[in-house]
C-alpha positions as CSV (number, residue, x, y, z in Angstrom):
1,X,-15.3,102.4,103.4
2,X,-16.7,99.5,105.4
3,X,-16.9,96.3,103.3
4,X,-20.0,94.1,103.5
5,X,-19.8,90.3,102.7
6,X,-23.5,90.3,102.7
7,X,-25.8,91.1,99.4
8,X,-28.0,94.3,99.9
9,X,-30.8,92.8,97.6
10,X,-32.7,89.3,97.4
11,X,-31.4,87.0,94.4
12,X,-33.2,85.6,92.4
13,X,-33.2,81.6,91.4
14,X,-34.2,80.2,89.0
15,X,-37.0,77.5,88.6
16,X,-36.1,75.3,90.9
17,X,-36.5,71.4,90.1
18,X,-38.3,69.2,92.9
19,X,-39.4,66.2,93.6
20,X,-42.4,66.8,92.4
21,X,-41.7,67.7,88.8
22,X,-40.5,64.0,88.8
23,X,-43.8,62.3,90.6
24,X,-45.7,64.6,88.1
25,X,-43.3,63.5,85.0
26,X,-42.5,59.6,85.8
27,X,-42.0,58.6,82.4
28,X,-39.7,62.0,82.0
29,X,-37.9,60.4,85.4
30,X,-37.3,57.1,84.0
31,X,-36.0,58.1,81.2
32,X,-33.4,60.7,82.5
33,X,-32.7,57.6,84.6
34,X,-32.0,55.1,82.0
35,X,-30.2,57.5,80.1
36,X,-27.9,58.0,83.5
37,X,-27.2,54.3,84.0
38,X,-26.2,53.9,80.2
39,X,-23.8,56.5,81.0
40,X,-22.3,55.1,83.9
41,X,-22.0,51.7,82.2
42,X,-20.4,53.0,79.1
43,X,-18.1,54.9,81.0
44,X,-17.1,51.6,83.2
45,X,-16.9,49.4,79.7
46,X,-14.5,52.0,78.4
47,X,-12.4,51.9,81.5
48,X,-12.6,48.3,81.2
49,X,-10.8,48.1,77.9
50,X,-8.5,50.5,78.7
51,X,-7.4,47.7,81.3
52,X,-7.4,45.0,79.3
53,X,-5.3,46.9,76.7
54,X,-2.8,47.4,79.5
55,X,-2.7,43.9,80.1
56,X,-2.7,43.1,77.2
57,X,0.3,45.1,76.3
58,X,2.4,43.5,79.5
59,X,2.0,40.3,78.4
60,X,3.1,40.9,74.8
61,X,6.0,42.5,76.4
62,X,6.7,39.5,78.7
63,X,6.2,37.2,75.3
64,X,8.8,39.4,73.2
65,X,11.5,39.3,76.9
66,X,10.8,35.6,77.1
67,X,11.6,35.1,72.8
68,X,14.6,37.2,73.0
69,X,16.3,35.5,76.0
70,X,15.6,32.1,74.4
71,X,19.1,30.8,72.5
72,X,17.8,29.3,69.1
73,X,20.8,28.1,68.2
74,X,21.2,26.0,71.5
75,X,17.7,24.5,71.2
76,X,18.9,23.7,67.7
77,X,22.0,22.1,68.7
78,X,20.2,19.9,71.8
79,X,17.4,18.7,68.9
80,X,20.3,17.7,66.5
81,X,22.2,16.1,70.0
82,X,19.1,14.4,70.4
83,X,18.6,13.1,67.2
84,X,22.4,11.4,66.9
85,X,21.8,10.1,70.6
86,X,19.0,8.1,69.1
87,X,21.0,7.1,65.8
88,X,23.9,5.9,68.6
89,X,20.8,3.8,70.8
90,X,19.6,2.1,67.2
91,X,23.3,1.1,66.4
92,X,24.2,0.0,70.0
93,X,20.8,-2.1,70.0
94,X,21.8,-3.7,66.8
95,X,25.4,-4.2,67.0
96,X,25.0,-7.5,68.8
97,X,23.1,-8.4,65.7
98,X,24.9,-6.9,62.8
99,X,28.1,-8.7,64.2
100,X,26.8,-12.1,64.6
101,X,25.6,-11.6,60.6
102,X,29.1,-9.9,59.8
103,X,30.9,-13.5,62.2
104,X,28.7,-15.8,60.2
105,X,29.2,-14.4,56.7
106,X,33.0,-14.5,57.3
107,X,33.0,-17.9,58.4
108,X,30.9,-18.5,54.6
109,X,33.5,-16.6,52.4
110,X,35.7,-18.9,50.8
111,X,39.5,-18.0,51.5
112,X,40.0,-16.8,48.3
113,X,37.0,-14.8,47.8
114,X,37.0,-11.2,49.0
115,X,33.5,-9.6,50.0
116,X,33.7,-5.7,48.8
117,X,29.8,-4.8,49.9
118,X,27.5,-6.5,52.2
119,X,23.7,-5.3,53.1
120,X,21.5,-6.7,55.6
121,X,18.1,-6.1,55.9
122,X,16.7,-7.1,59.5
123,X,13.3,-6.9,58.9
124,X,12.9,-9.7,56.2
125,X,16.6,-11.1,57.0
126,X,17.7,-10.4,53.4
127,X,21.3,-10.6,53.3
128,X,22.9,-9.2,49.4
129,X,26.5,-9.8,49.0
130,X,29.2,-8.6,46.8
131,X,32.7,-10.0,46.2
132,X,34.9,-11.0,43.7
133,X,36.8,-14.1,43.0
134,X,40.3,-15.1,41.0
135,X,38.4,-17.3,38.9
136,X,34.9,-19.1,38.4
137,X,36.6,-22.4,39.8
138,X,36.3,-20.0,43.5
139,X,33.6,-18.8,42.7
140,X,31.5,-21.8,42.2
141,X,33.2,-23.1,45.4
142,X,31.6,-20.3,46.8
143,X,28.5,-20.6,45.6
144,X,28.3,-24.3,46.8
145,X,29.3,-23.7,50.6
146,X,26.2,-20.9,50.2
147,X,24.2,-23.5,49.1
148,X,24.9,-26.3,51.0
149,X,24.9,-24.1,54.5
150,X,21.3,-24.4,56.9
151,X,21.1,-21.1,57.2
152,X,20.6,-19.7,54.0
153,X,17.4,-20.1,51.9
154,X,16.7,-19.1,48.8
155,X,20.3,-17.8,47.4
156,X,19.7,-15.9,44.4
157,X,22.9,-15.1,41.8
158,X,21.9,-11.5,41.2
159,X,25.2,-10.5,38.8
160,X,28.5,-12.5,37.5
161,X,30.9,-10.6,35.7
162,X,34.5,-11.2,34.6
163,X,35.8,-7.0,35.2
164,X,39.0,-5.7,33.2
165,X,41.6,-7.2,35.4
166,X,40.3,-10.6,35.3
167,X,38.6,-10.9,38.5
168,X,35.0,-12.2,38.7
169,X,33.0,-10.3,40.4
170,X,29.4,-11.5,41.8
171,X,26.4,-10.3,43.7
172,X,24.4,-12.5,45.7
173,X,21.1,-12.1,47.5
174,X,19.6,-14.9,50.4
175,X,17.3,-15.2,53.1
176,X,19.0,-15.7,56.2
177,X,18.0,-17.8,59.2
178,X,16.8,-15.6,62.4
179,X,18.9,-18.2,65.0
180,X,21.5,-16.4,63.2
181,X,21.5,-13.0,64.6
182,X,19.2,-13.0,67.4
């Protein structure tokens, strides 16, 4: 039995679609066209986002590699090294100053007065003193030399009290003279 590749009958198509349907139909042709193209460019949109959801994607990974590799601790520690290196530069600028003041208000204390609290505010050169005394006789001869010195200006007797063991013990407050500590 010899086997023929060929068909022993016609076949039969069906209606075929030509060029000329679409001369004969232009509006028909336009449309089907349109219709096309808003395929084509829905289907490159969606691709589109498909990409930029991959990217996307990588870089929130890169973010989350980044976050996790950074120390927190360390960048805490070099912020709070960085704020006690500027606390150490405010105190080595002012040093010079703070110990002409602390030179100058030793050289005021009378021998026999002892100074238990001392404050001195730079910007309005407010000094406020605290000591005490073994009697008012010292500590009216203490008062005087404040007085009587150039570089104070208006001295101010903030407190005076006689305490349980007999000391007198004082608070002062006075404008100090800039050629003092700078």
């Amino acid at each position: 039995m010899p086997i023929s590749l060929l068909p022993k009958g016609k076949i039969e198509r069906g209606p075929e679609i030509s060029i000329d349907f679409f001369r004969q139909n232009i509006g028909s042709a336009i449309a089907l066209g349109i219709l096309l193209f808003v395929f084509v460019v829905y289907g490159a949109l969606l691709g589109f986002e498909a990409f930029l959801h991959r990217e996307l994607q990588a870089i929130r990974d890169q973010v989350l590699a980044i976050q996790e590799k950074r120390d927190i601790k360390a960048e805490e520690g070099a912020r709070d090294l960085g704020i006690r290196i500027a606390h150490i530069g405010l105190l080595l600028d002012t040093h010079p100053l703070s110990t002409r003041i602390f030179e100058f208000a030793e050289d005021m204390t009378h021998p026999q007065a002892q100074l238990t609290n001392f404050n001195f505010e730079i910007q309005d050169s407010i000094v406020t003193l605290e000591g005490a005394t073994q009697n008012y006789v010292t500590f009216g001869e203490q008062i005087i030399a404040l007085e009587q010195s150039k570089s104070i200006r208006n001295l101010e007797i903030l407190d005076v009290e006689k305490d349980k063991s007999g000391q007198i013990t004082f608070t002062v407050l006075f404008e100090i003279d800039e050629g003092i500590y700078r």
